[in-house]
C-alpha positions in Angstrom: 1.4 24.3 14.8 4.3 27.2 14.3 5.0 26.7 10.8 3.4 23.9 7.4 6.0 24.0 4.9 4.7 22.6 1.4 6.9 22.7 -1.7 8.8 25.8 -1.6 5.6 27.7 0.2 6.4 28.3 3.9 2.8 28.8 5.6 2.2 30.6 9.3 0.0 32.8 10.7 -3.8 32.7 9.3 -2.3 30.6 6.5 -1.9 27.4 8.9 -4.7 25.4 9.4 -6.9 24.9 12.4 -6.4 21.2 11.9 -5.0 19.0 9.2 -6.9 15.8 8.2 -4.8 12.6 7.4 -4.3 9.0 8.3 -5.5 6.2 6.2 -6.9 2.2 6.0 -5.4 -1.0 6.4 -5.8 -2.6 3.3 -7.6 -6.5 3.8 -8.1 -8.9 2.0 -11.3 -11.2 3.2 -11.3 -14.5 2.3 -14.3 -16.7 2.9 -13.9 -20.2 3.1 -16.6 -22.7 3.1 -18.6 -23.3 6.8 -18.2 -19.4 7.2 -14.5 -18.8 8.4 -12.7 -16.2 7.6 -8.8 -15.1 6.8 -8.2 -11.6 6.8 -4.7 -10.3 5.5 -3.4 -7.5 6.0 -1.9 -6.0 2.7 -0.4 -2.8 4.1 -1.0 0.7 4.5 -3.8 2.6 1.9 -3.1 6.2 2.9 -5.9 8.6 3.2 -5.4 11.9 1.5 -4.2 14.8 3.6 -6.5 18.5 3.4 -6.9 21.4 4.9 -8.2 24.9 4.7 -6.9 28.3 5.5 -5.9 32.0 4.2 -3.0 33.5 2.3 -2.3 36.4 3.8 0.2 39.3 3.4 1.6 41.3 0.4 2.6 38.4 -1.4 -0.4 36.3 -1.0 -1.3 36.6 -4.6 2.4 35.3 -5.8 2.1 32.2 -3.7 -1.4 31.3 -4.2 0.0 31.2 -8.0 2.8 29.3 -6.9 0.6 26.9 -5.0 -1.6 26.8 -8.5 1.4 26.3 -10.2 2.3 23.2 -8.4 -0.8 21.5 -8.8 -0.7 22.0 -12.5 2.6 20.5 -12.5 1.5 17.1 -10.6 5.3 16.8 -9.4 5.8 14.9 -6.3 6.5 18.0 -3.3 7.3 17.6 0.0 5.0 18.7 2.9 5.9 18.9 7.0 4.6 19.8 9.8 5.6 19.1 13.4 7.3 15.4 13.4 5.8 14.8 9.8 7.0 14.6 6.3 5.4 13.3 3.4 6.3 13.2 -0.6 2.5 14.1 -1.8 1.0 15.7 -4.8 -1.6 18.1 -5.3 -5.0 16.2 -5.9 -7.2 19.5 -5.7 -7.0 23.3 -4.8 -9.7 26.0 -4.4 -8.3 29.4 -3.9 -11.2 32.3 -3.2 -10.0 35.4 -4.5 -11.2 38.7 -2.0 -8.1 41.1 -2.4 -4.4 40.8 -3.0 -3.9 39.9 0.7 -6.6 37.8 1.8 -6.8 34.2 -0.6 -8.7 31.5 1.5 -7.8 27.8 0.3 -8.8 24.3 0.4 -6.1 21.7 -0.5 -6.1 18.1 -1.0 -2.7 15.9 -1.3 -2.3 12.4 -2.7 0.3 10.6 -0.3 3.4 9.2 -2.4 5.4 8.2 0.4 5.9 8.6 4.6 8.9 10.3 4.7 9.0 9.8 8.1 8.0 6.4 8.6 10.0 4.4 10.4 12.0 1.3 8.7 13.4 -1.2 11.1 15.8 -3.5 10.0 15.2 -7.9 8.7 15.0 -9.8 11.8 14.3 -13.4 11.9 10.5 -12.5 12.7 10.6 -11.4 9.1 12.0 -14.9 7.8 9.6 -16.6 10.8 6.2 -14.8 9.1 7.3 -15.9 5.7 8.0 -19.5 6.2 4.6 -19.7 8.1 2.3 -17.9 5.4 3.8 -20.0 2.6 3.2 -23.5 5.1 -0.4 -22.0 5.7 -1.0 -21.5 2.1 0.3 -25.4 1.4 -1.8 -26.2 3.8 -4.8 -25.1 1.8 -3.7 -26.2 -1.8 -1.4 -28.5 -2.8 0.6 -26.6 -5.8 2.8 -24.7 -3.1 6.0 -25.8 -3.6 8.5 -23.6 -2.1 9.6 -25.8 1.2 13.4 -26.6 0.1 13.9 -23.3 -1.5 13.1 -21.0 1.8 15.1 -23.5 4.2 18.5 -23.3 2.6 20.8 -21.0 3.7 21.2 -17.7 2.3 17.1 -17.6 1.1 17.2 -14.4 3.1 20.2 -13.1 2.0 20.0 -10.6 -0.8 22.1 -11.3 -4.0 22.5 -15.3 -3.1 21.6 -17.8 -5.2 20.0 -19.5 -2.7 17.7 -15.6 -2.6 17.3 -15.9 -6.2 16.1 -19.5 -6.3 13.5 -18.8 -3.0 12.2 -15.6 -5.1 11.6 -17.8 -8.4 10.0 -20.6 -6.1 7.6 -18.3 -4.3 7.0 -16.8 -7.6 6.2 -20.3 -9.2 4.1 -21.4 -6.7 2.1 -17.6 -7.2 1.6 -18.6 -10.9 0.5 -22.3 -10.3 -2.2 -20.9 -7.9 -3.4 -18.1 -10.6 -3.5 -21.3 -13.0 -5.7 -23.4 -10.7 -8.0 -19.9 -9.7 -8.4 -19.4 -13.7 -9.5 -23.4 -13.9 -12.0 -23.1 -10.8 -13.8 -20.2 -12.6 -13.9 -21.8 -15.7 -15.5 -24.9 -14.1 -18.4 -22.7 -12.5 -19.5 -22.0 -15.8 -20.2 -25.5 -16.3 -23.9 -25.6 -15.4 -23.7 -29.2 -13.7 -24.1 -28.6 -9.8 -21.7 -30.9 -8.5 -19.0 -29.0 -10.5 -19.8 -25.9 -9.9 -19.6 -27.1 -5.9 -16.4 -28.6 -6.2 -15.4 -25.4 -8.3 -16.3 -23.5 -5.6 -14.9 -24.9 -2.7 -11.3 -24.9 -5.1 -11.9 -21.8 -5.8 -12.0 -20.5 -1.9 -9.5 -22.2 -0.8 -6.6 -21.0 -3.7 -7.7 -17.5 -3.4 -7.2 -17.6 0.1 -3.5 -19.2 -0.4 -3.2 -16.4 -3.1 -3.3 -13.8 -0.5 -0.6 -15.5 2.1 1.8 -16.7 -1.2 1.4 -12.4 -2.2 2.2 -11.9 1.4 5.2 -13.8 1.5 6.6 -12.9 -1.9 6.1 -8.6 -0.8 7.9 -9.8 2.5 10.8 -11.9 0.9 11.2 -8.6 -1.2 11.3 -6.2 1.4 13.8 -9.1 3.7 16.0 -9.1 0.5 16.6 -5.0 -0.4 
């Protein structure tokens, strides 16, 4: 690595880090339905943070480890890069050892706001395809989905349609009805009579589940749309 450019701080030499620590998690959502099967969404990306270590060096290695200091007071979104990466981030945490005017060694943590770099490819049908088939999954599991003529007519896809606009508000509808029939399922477990809390329960795994798929589909008609 020739060159880590963070903010308006330009580091090379000593100052670059042996290695820099970063990737991240899929975030999943686990649902557990009765008989012990399982539906696992994927939610998206949960970026780890990014740290390193290393030394300020040089004449001016006091004025940019207060520059650096500086920045992480502030808490303003900066950019880093390095090699093929870019990143909007903020400074989480810095610890700066103070030897002599030349030689600061550092430890730095940055909170991920964005992926710069990541790479955004286009709607394509699969988008529309993995929409229509979450929200007939998630009918299949309760029956307050109902989104079926609002996603088939033309233009659902389209951004600034009506036919957009009325998909958005069915999806959205059907979200609500869900978080109505979760509410009622929880309600019923406190009921103390077995069969109830049973029934409850069964209700209960079966509409979170469709909550996940119905949040999937809405995030994805979003993103399809802009």
């Amino acid at each position: 690595m020739a060159v880590l450019t963070l903010g308006s701080v330009t580091l090379a030499a000593f100052e670059i880090p042996g290695q820099v620590q970063f990737g991240g998690k899929q975030a999943l959502a686990v649902h557990r339905l009765p008989g012990g099967v399982r539906v696992i969404d994927a939610m998206g990306r949960d970026d780890a943070d990014i740290s390193w270590s290393g030394i300020l060096s040089g004449g001016d290695a006091s004025g940019r480890a207060r520059l650096l200091d500086a920045m992480r007071a502030a808490g303003s979104a900066i950019t880093l890069s390095w090699d093929v990466f870019a990143y909007s981030v903020v400074i989480a945490d810095l610890q700066l050892v103070y030897n002599n005017p030349w030689w600061i060694p550092y430890h730095l943590i940055c909170k991920i706001v964005t992926d710069q770099a990541q790479y955004v490819t286009p709607p394509t049908l699969t988008d529309a395809t993995a929409i229509v088939s979450d929200l007939i999954y998630a009918a299949s599991l309760t029956n307050v989905i109902n989104t079926e003529s609002a996603i088939s007519a033309s233009g659902a896809f389209t951004a600034g349609t009506q036919a957009n606009a009325s998909a958005i508000l069915a999806i959205a509808t059907s979200a609500s009805a869900i978080d109505s029939g979760i509410q009622a399922a929880e309600e019923a477990m406190q009921s103390g009579e077995i069969p109830t809390i049973v029934a409850a329960a069964g209700s209960l795994a079966y509409l979170t589940s469709a909550q996940g798929f119905v949040a999937r589909a809405a995030t994805n008609l979003q993103n399809v749309s802009s």
